[in-house]
TIVEXRO-445560 format. One record per residue (C-alpha): x, z, y; chain. Coordinates in pm, 1 decimal, decimal comma, padded with zeros to 6 digits. Each point is the difference from the previous one (the first is absolute). Example, Ala and Ser with C-alpha at 12.3 -4.5 7.8 and 13.67 -1.06 7.14 Angstrom:
2
NODE 01230,0 00780,0 -00450,0 A
NODE 00137,0 -00066,0 00344,0 A
This chain:
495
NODE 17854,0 04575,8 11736,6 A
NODE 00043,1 00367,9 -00080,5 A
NODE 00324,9 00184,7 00096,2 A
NODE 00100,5 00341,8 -00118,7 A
NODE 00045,2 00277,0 00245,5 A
NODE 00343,9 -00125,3 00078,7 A
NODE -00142,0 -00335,7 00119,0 A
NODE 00125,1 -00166,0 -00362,7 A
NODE -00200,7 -00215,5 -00223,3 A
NODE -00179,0 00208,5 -00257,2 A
NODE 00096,8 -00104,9 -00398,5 A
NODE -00316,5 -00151,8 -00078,3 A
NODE 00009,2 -00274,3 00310,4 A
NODE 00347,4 -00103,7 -00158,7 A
NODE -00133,9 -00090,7 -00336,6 A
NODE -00270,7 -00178,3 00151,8 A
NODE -00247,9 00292,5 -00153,9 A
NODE -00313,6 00060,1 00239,7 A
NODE 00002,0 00364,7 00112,4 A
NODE -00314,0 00180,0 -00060,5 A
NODE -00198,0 00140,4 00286,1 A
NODE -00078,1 00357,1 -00011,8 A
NODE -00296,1 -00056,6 00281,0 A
NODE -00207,7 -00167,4 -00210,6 A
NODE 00017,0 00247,3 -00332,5 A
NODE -00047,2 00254,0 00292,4 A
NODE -00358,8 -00192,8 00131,5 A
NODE -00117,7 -00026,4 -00357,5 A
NODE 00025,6 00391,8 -00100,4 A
NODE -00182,9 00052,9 00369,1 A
NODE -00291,6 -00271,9 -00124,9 A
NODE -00032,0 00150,3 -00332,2 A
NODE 00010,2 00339,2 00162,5 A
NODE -00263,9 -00074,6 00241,5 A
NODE -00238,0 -00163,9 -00250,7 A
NODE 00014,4 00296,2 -00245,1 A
NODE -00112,4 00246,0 00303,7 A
NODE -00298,6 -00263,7 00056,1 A
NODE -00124,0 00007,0 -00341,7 A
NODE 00039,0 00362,4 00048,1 A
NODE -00193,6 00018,9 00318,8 A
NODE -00274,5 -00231,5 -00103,3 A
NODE -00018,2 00241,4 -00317,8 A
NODE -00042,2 00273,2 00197,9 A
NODE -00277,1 -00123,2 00257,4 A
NODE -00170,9 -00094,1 -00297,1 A
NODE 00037,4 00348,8 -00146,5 A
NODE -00089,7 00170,8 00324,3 A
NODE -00290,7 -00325,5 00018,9 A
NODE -00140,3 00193,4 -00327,8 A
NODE 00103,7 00347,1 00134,0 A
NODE -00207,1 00000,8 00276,2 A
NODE -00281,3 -00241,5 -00087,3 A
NODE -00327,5 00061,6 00124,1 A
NODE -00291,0 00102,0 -00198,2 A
NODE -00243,2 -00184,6 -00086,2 A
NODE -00414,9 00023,5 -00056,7 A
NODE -00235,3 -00159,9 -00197,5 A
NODE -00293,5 -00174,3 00172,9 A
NODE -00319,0 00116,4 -00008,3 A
NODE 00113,9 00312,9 00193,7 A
NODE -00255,4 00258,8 00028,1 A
NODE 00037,2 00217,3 00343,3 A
NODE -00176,1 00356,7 00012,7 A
NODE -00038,9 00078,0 00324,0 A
NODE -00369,6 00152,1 00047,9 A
NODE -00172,3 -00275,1 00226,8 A
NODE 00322,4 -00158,9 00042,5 A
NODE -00050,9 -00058,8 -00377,4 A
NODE 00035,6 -00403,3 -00143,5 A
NODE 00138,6 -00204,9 -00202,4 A
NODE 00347,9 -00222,0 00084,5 A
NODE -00114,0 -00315,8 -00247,1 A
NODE 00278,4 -00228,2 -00222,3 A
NODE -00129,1 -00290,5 00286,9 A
NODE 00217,8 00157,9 00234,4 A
NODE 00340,8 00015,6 -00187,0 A
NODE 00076,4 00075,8 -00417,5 A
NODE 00219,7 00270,7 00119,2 A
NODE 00013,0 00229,7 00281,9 A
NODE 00279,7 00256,5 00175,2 A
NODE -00081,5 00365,6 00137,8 A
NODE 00087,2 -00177,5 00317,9 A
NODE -00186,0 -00314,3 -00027,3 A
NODE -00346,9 00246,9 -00151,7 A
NODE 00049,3 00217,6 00307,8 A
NODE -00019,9 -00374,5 00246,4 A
NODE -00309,9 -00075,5 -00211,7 A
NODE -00183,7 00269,7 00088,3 A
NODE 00114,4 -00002,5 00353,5 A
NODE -00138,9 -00394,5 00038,6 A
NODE -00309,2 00129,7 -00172,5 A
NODE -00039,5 00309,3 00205,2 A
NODE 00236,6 -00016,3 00323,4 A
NODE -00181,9 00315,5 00164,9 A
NODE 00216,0 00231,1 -00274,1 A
NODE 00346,7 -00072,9 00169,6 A
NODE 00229,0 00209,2 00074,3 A
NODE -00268,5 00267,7 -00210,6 A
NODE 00041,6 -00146,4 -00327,2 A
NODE 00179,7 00148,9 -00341,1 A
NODE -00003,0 -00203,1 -00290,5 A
NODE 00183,0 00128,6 -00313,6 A
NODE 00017,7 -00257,9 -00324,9 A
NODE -00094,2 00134,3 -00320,3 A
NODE 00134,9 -00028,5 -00318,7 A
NODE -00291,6 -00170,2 -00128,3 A
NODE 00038,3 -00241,4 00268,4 A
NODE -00276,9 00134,4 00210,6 A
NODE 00051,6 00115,0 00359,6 A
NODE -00093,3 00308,6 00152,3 A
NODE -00083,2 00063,9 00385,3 A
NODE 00056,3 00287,4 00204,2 A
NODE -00164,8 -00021,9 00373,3 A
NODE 00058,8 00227,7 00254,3 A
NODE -00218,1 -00041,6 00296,1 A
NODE 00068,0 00093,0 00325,6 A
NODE -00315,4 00135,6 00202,3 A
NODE -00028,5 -00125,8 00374,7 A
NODE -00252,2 00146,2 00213,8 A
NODE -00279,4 -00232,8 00094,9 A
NODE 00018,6 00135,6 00376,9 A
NODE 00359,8 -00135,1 00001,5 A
NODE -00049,3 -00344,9 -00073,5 A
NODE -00021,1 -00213,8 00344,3 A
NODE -00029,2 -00349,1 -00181,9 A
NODE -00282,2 -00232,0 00079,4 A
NODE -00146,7 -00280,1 -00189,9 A
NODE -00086,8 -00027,4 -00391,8 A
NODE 00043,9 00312,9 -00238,1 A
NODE -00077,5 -00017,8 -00345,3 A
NODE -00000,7 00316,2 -00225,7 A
NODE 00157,1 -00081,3 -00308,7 A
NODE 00073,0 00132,6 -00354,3 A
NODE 00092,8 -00198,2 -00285,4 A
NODE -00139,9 -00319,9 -00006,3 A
NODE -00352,8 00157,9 00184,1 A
NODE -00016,8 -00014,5 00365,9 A
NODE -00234,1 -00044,7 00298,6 A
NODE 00038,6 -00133,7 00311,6 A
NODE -00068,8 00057,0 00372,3 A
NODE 00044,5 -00264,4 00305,4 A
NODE -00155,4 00294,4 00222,5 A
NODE 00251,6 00331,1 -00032,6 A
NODE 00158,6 00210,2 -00232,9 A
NODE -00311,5 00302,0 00056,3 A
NODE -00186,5 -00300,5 -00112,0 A
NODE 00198,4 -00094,7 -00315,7 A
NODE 00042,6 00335,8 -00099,4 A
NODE -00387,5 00108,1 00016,7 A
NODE -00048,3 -00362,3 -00211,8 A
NODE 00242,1 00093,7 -00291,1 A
NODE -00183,1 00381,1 -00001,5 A
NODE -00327,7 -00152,7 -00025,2 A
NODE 00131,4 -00246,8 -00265,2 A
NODE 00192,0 00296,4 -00176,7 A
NODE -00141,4 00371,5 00112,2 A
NODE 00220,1 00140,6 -00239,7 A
NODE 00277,8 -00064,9 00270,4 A
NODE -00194,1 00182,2 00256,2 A
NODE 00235,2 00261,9 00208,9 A
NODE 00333,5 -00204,0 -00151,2 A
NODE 00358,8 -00062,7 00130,0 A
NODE 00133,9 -00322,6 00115,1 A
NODE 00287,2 -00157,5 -00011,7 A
NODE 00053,3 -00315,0 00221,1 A
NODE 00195,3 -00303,4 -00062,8 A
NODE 00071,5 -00164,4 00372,3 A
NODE 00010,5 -00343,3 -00051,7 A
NODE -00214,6 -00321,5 00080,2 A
NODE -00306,3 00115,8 -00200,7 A
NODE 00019,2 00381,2 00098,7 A
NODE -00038,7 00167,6 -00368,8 A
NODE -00133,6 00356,1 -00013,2 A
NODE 00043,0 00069,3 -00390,9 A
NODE -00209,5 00361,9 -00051,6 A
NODE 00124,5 00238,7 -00225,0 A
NODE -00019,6 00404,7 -00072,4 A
NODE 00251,4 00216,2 -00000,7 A
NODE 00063,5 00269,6 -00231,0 A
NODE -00184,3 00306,8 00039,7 A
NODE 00003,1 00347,2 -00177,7 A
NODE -00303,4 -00046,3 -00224,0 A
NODE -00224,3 00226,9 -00210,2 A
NODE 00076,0 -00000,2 -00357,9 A
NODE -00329,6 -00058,8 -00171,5 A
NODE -00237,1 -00168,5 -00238,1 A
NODE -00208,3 -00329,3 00098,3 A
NODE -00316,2 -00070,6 -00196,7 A
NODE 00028,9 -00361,6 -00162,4 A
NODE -00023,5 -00320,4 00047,0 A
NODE 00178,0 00002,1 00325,0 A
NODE 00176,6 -00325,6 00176,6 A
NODE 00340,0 -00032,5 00022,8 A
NODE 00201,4 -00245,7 00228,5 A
NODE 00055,1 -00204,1 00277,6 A
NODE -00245,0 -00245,8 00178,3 A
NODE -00049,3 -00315,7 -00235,7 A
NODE 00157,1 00163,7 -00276,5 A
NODE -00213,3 00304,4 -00072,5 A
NODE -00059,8 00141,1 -00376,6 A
NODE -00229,6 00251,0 -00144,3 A
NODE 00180,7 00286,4 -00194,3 A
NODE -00199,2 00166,2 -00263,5 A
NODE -00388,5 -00001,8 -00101,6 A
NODE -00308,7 00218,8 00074,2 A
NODE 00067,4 00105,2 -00339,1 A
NODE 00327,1 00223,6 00059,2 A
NODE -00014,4 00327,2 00133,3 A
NODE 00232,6 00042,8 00383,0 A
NODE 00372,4 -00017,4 -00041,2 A
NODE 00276,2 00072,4 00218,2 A
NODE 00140,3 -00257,1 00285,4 A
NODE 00318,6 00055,9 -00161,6 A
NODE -00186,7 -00152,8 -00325,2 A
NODE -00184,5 -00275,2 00212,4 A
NODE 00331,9 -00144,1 00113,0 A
NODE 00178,2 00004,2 -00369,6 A
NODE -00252,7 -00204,8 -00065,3 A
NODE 00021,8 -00237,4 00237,1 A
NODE 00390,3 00017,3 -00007,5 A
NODE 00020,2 -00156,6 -00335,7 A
NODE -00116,7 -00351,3 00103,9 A
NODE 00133,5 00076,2 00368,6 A
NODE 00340,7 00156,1 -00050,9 A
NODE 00098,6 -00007,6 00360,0 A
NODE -00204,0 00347,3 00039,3 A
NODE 00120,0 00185,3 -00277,4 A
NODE -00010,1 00398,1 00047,4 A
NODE -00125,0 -00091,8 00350,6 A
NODE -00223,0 00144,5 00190,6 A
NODE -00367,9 -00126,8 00203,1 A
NODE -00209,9 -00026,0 00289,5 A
NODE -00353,5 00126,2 -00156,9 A
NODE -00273,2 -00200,8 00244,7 A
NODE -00354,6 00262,3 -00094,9 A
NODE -00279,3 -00188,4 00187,2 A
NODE 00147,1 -00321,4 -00234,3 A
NODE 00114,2 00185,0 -00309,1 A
NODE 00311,2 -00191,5 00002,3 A
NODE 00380,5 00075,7 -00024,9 A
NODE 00226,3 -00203,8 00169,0 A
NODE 00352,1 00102,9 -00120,8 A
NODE 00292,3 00056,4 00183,9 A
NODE 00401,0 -00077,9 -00034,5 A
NODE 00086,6 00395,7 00001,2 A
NODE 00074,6 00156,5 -00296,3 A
NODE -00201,0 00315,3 -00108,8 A
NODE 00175,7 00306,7 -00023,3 A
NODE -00176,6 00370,0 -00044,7 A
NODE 00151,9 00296,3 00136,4 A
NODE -00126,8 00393,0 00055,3 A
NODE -00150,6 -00111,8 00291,0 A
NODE -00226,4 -00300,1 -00113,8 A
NODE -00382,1 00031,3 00007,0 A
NODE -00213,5 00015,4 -00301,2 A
NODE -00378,3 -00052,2 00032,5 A
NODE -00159,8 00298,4 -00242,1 A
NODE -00159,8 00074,3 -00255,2 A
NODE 00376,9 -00048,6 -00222,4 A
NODE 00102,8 00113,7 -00325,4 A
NODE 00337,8 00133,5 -00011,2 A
NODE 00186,3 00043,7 -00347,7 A
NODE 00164,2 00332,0 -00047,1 A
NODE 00077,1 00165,7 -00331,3 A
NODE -00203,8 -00076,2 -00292,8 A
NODE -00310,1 -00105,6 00191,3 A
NODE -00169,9 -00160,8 00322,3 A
NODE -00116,7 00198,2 00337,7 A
NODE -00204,5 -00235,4 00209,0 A
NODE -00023,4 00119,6 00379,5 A
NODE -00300,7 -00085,8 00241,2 A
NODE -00055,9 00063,6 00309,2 A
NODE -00170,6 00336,7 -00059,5 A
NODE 00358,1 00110,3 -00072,2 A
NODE 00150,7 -00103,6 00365,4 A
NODE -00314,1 00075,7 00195,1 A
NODE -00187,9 -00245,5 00000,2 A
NODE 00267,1 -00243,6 00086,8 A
NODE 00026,8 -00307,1 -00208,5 A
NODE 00363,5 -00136,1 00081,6 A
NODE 00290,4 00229,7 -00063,9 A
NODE 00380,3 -00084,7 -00039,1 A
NODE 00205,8 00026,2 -00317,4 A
NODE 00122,9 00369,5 00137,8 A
NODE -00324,3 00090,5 00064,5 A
NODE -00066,8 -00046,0 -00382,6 A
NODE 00350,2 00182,1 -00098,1 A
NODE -00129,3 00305,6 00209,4 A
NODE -00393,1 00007,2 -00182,7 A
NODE 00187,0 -00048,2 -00301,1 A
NODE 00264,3 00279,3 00059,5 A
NODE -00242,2 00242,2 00068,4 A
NODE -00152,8 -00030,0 -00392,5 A
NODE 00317,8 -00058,3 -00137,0 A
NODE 00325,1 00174,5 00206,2 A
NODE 00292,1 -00183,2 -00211,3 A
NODE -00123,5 -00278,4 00247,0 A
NODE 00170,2 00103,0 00254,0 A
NODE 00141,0 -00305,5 00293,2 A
NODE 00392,7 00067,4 -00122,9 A
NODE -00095,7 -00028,5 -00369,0 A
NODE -00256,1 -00286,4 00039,1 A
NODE -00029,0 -00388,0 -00013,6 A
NODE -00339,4 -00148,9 00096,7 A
NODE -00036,9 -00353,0 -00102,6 A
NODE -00298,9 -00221,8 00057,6 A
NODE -00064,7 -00204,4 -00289,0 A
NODE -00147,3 -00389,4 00099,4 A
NODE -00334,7 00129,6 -00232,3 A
NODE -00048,9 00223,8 00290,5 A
NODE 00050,7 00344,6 -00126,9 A
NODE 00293,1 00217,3 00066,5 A
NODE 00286,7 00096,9 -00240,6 A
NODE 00156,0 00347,0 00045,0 A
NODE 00364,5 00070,7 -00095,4 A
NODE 00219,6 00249,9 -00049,4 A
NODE 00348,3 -00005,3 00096,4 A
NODE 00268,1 00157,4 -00272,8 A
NODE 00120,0 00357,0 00091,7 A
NODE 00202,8 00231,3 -00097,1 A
NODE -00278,1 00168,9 -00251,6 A
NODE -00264,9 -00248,3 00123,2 A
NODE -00327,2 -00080,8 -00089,2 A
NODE -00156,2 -00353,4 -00053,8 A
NODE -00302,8 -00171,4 -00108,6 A
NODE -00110,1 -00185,7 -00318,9 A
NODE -00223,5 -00292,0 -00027,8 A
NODE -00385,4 00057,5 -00107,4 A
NODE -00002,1 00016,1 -00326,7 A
NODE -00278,8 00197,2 -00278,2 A
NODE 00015,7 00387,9 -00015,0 A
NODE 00084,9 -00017,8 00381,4 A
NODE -00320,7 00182,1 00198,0 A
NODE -00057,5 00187,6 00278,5 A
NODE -00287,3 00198,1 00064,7 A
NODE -00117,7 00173,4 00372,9 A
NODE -00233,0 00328,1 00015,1 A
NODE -00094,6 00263,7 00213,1 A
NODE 00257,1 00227,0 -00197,0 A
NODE 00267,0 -00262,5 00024,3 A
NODE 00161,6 -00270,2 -00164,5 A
NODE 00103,6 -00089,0 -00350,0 A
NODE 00259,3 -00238,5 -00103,3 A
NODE -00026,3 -00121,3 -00367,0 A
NODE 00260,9 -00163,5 -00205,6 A
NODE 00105,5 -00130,2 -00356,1 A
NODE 00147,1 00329,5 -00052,6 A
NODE -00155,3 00282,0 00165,6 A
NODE -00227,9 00059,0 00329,4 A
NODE 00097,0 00194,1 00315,1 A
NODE -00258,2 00193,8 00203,0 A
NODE 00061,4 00041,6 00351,4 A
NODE -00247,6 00292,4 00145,4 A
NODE -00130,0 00053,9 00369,3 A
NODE 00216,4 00217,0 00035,1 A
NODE 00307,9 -00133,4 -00072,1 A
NODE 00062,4 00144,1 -00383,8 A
NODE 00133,7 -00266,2 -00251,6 A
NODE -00125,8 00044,5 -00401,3 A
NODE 00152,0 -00263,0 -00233,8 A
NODE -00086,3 -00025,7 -00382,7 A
NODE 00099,9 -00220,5 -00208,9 A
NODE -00251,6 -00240,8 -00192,5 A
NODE 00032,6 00049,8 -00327,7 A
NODE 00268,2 00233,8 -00226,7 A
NODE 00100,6 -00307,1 -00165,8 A
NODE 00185,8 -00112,6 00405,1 A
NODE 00200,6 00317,4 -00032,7 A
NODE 00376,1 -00156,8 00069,3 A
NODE 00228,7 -00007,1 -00340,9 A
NODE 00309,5 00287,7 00039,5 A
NODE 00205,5 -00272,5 -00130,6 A
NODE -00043,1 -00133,5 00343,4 A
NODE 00048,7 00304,9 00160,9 A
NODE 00348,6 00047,0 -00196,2 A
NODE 00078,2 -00394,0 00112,3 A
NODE -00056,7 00157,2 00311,9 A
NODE 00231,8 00282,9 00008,2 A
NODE 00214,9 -00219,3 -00209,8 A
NODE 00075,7 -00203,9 00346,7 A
NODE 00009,2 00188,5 00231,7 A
NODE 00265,0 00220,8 -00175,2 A
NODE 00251,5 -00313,0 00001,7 A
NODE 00051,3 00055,7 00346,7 A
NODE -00076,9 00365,5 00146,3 A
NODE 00198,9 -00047,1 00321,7 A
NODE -00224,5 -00275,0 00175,4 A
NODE -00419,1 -00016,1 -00045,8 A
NODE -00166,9 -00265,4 -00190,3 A
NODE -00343,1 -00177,9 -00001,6 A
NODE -00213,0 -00086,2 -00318,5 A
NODE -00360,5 -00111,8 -00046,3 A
NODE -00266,4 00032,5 -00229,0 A
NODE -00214,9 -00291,7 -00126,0 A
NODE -00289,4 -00040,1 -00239,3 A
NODE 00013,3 -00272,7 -00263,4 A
NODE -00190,3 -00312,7 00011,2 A
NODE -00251,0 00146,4 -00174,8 A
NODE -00039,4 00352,0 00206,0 A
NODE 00071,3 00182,9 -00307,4 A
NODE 00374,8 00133,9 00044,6 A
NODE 00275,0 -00017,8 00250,1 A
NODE 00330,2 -00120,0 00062,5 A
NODE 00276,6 00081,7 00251,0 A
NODE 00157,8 -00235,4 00224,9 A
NODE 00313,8 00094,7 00215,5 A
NODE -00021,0 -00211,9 00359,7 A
NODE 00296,5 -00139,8 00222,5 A
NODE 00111,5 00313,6 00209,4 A
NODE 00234,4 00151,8 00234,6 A
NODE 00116,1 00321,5 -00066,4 A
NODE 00189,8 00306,9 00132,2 A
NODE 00010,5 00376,9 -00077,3 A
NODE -00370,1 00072,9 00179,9 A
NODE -00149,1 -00328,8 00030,8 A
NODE -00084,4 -00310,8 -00153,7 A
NODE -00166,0 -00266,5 00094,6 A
NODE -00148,8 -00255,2 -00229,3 A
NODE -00169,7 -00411,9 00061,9 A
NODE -00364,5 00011,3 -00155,3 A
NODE -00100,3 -00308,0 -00241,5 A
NODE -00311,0 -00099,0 00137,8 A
NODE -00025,0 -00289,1 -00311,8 A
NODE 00048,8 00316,8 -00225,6 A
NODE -00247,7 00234,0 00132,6 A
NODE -00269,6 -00311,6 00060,5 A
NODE 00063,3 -00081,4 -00390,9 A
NODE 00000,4 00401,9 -00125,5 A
NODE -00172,7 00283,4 00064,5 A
NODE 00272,8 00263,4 00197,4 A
NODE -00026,0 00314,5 -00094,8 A
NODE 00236,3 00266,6 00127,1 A
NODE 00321,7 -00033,9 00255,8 A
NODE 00283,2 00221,4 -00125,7 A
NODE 00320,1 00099,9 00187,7 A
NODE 00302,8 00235,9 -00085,7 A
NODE 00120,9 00241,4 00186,8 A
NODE 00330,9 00008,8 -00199,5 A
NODE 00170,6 00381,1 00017,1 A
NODE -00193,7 00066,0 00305,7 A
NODE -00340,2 00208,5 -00018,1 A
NODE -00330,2 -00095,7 -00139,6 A
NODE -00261,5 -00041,4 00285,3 A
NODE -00196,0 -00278,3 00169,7 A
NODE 00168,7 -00055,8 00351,6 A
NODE -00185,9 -00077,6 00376,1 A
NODE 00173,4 -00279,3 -00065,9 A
NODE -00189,2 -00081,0 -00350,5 A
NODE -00335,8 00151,1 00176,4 A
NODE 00022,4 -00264,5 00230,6 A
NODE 00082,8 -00273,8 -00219,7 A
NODE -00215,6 00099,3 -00274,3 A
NODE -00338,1 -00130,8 00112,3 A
NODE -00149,6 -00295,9 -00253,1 A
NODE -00233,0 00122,6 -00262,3 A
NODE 00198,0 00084,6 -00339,8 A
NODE 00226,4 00273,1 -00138,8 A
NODE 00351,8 00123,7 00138,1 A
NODE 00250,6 00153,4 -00204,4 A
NODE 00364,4 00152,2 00127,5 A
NODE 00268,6 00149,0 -00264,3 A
NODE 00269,2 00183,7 00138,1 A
NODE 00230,8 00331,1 -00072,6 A
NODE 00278,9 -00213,6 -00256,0 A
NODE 00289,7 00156,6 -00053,5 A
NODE 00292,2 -00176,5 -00118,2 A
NODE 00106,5 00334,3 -00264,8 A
NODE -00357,4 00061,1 -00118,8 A
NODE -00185,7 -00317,0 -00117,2 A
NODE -00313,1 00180,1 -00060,1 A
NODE -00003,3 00115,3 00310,4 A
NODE -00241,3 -00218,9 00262,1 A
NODE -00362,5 00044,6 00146,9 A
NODE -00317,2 -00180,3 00050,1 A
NODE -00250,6 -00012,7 00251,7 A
NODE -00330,3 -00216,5 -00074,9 A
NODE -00260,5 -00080,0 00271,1 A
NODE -00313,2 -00197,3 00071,3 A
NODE 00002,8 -00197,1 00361,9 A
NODE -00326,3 -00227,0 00183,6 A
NODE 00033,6 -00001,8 00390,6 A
NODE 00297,1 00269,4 00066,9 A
NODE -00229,0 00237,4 -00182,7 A
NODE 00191,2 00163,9 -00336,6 A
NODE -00092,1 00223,7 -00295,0 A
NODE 00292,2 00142,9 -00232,5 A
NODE -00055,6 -00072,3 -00363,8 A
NODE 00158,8 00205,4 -00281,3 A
NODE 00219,9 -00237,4 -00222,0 A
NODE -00088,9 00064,5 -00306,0 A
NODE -00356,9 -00069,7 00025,3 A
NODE 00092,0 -00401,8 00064,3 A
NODE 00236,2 -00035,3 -00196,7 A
NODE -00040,4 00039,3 -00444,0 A
C-alpha cells in the first residue's frame, strides 16, 4: 500500500484505482534509449567497416621485380591485398626479407624495390652449405662459400668482381648484386643482351647503328617498368647490361665518352678527341668550356648543359637581363669556319667575324630592310612609359619575308629591365633584333649590355625622351656574334 509523505493513504488506493509505477515507464525510455544508440553503433562500424576497407587485387598479379620477376596466378586466391602480395613473394622468395619494397600499381601490377646490403666475404665465419642465389637461378656448394662463389662466376662471368649480400639462415644465401657506379655516358653498338641470369633479352639488331645506354634501358623499361630512367652495370667481355635499382641522373660532372654533338644556335658542333687532346672522355663542363671558347655568351653563369638520352648534348641559355639565347636548327641557319674567320648566316642577313676581331653585317636582300611602321610601333611604346626601360623583340614571319614585334614579360625600373625569353617563340620564329629603352636617360650601349649582348643577331637601344618634346628621342643600332659589335646607321635597315 502506498502512503503519502505524511504516512496517509494516497487517493487512488481509496477508490480501489491501481497506482501507476513510474519505475517501469522509467526502464522502458532507458531500453528504447539504449537500442537506438545500438542501431547507431552498428551503423557506424559498418560505415567505418566501408571507411577503412582494404583494397583489393585482381588475380593474375603480375610482379616486376628484375629476377625477382613472376607471376602470382588466380590458383592462389581471386583477390589479393598489398599485404597478402608482399607474404607471396616472401614464401616465394624468403631471402628478400627485411630488403624487400613492394608498391601496388594501379593497374594491379606490383612493383619491387631491393636494396641489398653488401657483406664482405672475409667476414662470414659460417660453415656448411652456401648457395649463391638470384631469382629463381642458383648454385650450390656442400664444400665452402670460396667454392660456391667461384661456381656461380663460372656459371655467370658477368658477375665476376660483384658484391654480396648474405642471408644467414639454414641454407646460407649469398644473393650477388652490383652496386651503382658513376658510369660513362656512351653509345653501345647493337644487338646487345640485356638482363638477369635466366631471363636475358637481346635489345636491338645488327641492323641499327649504336645508341645510348640511356636508350638501351627505355627500351627495356617498357616491358620491365621496374627500371624506368634507371641506370646499368655494362659487363664488355659479355656485351651485356645488367641494370640497376638507381635512378640516372646527369650533372656537370658526369662523363661523356666522345666524339658528341652538342646543339647550340642554329646548328650542330660535334667534338672529338682531337679537341681535348687526345682524350676521349670529358665531363659535361669540359664541353661548356670547348664550347665557350667559340661562342663566349656560353659562359658557366649563363649556361645549362643537358644530356639528351640520344646521346648528344643540349646547350641552354639562361634569361638575362639583355640576354642572348639559342634557336633550334632550322634552314637559312649556317655557319662557316676559315682561315680569315667565321661567318654566321641567317634568314635575314650574314655576320662576318674576322681574325682579328672586326664584325661586318649586311643584310640579305633590300627587300629584309625592317618597315618604319615598325620602327614608329617602336617608339610608339616605349614613349608610354619614359620613366622605367622596356624590352621588345623583333621576329620574322612564318614565311621569312617581314617582321613583327613582340613585347616579353619584364621587370622594370629607371636603368634596368629585365625580361623571361620564350624559348617556344624563338624555336618557332626566326629572332631578329633585341631592343631596350633607355627612357629620358642617354642613348648608349652599357658594360652592362656589352656583357649581355653576346648571341648572334641585332641590338637596338632608344633613349633621350623627354616628356615636353615628343620628337625628341635617339637611336642606336648595332650588329653582335661573340661579344664582338659593329654600329650600324639606322636608316640603312630600316625603309
Amino acid at each position: 500500500m502506498n502512503s503519502d509523505v505524511n504516512g496517509q493513504m494516497s487517493l487512488l488506493n481509496l477508490l480501489g484505482i491501481e497506482e501507476d509505477e513510474p519505475e517501469k515507464e522509467e526502464v522502458t525510455k532507458k531500453e528504447e534509449t539504449k537500442k537506438k544508440e545500438e542501431i547507431k553503433s552498428a551503423n557506424s562500424e559498418k560505415s567505418n567497416r566501408k571507411k577503412f576497407e582494404v583494397k583489393k587485387y585482381k588475380c593474375p598479379i603480375t610482379v616486376h621485380g628484375g629476377p625477382y620477376s613472376y607471376i602470382i596466378e588466380k590458383d592462389d586466391d581471386e583477390e589479393m591485398s598489398a599485404v597478402k602480395v608482399k607474404n607471396h613473394i616472401l614464401k616465394t622468395f624468403p631471402e628478400l626479407k627485411g630488403i624487400l619494397s613492394p608498391n601496388m600499381q594501379e593497374d594491379g601490377s606490383c612493383i619491387l624495390h631491393i636494396s641489398y646490403h653488401e657483406t664482405k666475404l672475409s667476414q662470414i665465419k659460417d660453415q656448411g652449405i652456401f648457395t649463391v642465389k638470384l631469382g629463381k637461378t642458383y648454385v650450390i656448394s656442400d664444400i665452402g662459400i670460396e667454392d660456391a662463389v667461384m661456381k656461380w662466376n663460372a656459371k655467370f662471368p658477368q658477375y665476376a668482381g660483384c658484391k654480396f649480400h648474405y642471408v644467414n639462415g639454414k641454407e646460407h644465401i649469398l644473393i650477388p648484386f652490383y652496386d651503382h657506379e658513376k658510369t660513362v655516358l656512351r653509345t653501345y653498338q647493337l644487338p646487345i643482351n640485356v638482363g638477369f641470369p635466366g631471363m636475358i633479352e637481346q635489345i636491338g639488331s645488327s641492323e641499327e647503328d649504336a645508341v645510348s645506354g640511356a636508350e638501351i634501358m627505355t627500351r627495356y623499361s617498357k616491358k620491365h617498368p621496374e627500371f624506368k630512367d634507371c641506370t646499368f652495370r655494362y659487363v664488355e667481355n659479355a656485351n651485356m647490361i645488367i641494370p640497376l635499382y638507381f635512378k640516372e641522373h646527369y650533372d656537370a660532372d658526369c662523363m661523356l665518352k666522345l666524339p658528341i654533338k652538342v646543339a647550340t644556335g642554329g646548328y650542330h658542333i660535334e667534338f672529338s678527341a682531337d679537341d681535348f687532346n687526345g682524350n676521349d672522355i670529358v665531363t659535361m663542363e669540359d664541353i661548356r668550356k670547348a664550347l665557350e671558347k667559340q661562342y663566349p655568351e656560353y659562359s658557366k653563369e649563363r649556361t645549362i648543359m643537358t644530356y639528351d638520352k640520344r646521346h648528344f648534348v643540349v646547350a641552354m641559355l639562361k634569361s638575362s637581363e639583355k640576354g642572348a639565347t639559342i634557336v633550334s636548327c632550322r634552314d637559312g641557319f649556317h655557319r662557316e669556319v676559315t682561315e680569315n674567320g667565321v661567318t654566321e648566316y641567317r634568314p635575314y642577313g650574314k655576320f662576318e667575324l674576322t681574325g682579328n676581331n672586326q664584325l661586318a653585317f649586311s643584310l640579305n636582300t633590300d627587300q629584309l630592310k625592317i618597315p618604319k611602321k615598325l620602327l614608329s610601333d617602336i617608339i610608339d611604346r616605349f614613349r608610354m612609359d619614359i620613366h622605367k626601360e622596356c624590352a621588345l623583340q623583333l621576329f620574322m614571319t612564318k614565311d621569312e619575308k617581314g617582321y613583327w614585334l613582340y613585347e616579353p614579360k619584364q621587370r622594370a625600373v629607371l636603368n634596368a629591365v629585365t625580361f623571361e625569353r620564350n624559348y617556344n617563340l624563338e624555336e618557332e620564329y626566326v629572332l631578329v633584333m633585341d631592343i631596350h629603352s633607355h627612357g629620358t636617360l642617354p642613348t648608349f650601349f652599357s658594360d652592362i649590355d656589352n656583357q649581355d649582348e653576346k648571341g648572334i643577331r641585332l641590338y637596338m637601344v632608344v633613349g633621350d625622351f623627354s616628356e615636353s618634346d615628343s620628337n625628341s628621342f635617339n637611336i642606336k643600332l648595332r650588329a653582335g656574334m661573340n661579344g664582338v659589335f659593329q654600329d650600324l646607321p639606322v636608316e640603312d635597315f630600316f625603309a
